[in-house]
N, C-alpha and C positions, 0 to 999 in steps of 0.2 A: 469674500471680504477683502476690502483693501489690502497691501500687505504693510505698511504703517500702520493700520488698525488692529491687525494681528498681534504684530512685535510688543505693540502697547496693551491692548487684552492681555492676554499672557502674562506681560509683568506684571498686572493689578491682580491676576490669581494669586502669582506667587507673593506679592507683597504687601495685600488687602487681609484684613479679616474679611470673613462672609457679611457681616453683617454692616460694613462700610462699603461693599458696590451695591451703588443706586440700583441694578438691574436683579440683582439676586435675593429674590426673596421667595420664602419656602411656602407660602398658601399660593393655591392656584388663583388664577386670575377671575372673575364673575363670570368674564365672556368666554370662558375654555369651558367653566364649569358648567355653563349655561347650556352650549351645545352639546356636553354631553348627558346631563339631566333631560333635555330634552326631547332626547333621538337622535337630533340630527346628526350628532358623531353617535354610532354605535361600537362597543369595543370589538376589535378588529387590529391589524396591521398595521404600526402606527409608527411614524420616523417624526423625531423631535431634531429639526435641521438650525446650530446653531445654541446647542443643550446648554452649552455652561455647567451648572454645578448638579444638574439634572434635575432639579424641582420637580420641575411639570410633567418629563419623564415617568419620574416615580408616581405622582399625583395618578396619573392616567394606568400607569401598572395596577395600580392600587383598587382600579376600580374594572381591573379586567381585559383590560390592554396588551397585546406584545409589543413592547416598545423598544426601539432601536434610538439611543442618542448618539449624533453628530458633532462634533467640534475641533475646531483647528485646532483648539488648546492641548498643549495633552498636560498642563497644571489641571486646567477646569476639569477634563477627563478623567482625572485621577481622583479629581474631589469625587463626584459625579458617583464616579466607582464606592467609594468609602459611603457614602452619603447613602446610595441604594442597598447596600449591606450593613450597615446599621439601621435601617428602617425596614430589613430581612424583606427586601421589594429583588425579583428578578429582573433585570431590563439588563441590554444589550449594549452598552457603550463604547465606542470607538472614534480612533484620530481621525479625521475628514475634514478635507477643503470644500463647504458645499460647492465651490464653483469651479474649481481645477480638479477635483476629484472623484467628483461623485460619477465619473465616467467612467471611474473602475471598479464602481457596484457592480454587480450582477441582478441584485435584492430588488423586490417591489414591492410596494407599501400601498395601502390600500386610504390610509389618511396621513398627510403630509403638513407639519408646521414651522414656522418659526414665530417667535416671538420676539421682537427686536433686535433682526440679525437685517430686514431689508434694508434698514436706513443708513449700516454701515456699507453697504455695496454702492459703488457710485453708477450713476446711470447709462454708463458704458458697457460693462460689466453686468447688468439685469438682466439682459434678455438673454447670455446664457446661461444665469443662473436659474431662470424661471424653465428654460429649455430641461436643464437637469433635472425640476420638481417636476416637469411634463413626463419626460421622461423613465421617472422612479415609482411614477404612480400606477396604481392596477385602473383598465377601465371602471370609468365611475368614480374614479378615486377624488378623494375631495381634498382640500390647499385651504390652509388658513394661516395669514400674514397679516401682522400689526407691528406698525414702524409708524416714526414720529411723522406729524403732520408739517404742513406749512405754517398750517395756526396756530401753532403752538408758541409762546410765547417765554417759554424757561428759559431760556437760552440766548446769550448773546448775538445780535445781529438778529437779520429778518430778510439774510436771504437765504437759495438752496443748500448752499454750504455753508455747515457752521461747526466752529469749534470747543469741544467742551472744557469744562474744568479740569477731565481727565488726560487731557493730550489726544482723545480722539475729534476723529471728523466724521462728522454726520451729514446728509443729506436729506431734505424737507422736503416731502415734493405733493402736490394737494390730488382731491379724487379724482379730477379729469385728467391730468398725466398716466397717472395710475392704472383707470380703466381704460385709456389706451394703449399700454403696455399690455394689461393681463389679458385683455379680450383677444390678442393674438395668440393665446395657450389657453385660456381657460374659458367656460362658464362664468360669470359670475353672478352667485347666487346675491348675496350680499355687497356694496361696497357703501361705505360710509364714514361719518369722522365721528370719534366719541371721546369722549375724557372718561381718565382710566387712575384710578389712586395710584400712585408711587410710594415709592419708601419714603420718600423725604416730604412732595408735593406733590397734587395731581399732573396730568399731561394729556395734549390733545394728540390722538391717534389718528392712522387712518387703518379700519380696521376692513379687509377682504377677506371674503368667504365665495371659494368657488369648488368647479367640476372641471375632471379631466377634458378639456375639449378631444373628440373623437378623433 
């Protein structure tokens, strides 16, 4: 993640209730819950890259997961931690840069996600972080990544980079950039745009679903 996107993440831990960041919300998402209702995730080895207050973490614990959460924060980490011990869920959590750090894992994960952590990475910066998910994954291992689309329309302006209400900066970028990025690391099984409820209002995605390329 950017390092202005960090500095500002970070203060919105410390100085947000949970229930005031747009992105922190404690039911799983349709399309997480979906893959794994359906097989296609089975529980297994699982890194949540970019956890925040671990929701989804726990979500996935819950249902048989070993989970390892990720985050620069270490406010959100600390939530994270509290939140999985009040919901008496075992998971894994720790401080990490997905893209300056995860070079000093050792660990391999067998399914690999984030959930709105691509859009804060600027498109410079991508293909090593996507190198790191290549990387941390067991062969076979499978990546799933949903960040804001191009189409999406919440947000002021209507180009790649856009500024939020929060002081951060985000990046929009549509499926064919996208699938020419990943298809240099990955499979992909899926890649598509969908609209996804929000806390506040809906939002258009671009949702990837892939395979470790061999």
């Amino acid at each position: 993640m950017d390092r202005q996107n960090q500095t500002r993440i970070d203060d919105l831990y410390k100085n947000m209730q949970p229930e005031e960041i747009p992105w922190n919300m404690e039911t799983p998402p349709e399309l997480l819950v979906e893959l794994v209702d359906s097989g296609k995730v089975r529980p297994c080895k699982a890194v949540d890259l970019g956890c925040g207050a671990g929701n989804y973490a726990i979500y996935l614990a819950g249902r048989g997961f070993e989970v390892t959460g990720i985050d620069f924060s270490p406010t959100a980490i600390r939530i994270a931690k509290e939140n999985a011990e009040k919901k008496g869920v075992k998971c894994n959590f720790f401080v990490a840069d997905a893209i300056d750090g995860l070079d000093k894992i050792n660990q391999t994960w067998d399914f690999a996600y984030d959930w709105g952590l691509l859009h804060h990475i600027s498109p410079k910066r991508r293909r090593k972080y996507l190198e790191n998910v290549r990387r941390i994954l067991n062969p076979k291992g499978k990546f799933l990544s949903v960040s804001f689309s191009e189409k999406d329309t919440s947000f002021e302006g209507s180009a790649k980079y856009r500024k939020t209400s929060l002081g951060t900066t985000l990046y929009f970028p549509g499926e064919d950039e996208l699938r020419k990025l990943f298809e240099q690391y990955f499979v992909i099984i899926v890649l598509r745009t969908v609209e996804i409820s929000g806390k506040f209002q809906p939002h258009i995605f671009n949702y990837v679903f892939a395979e470790k390329m061999k």
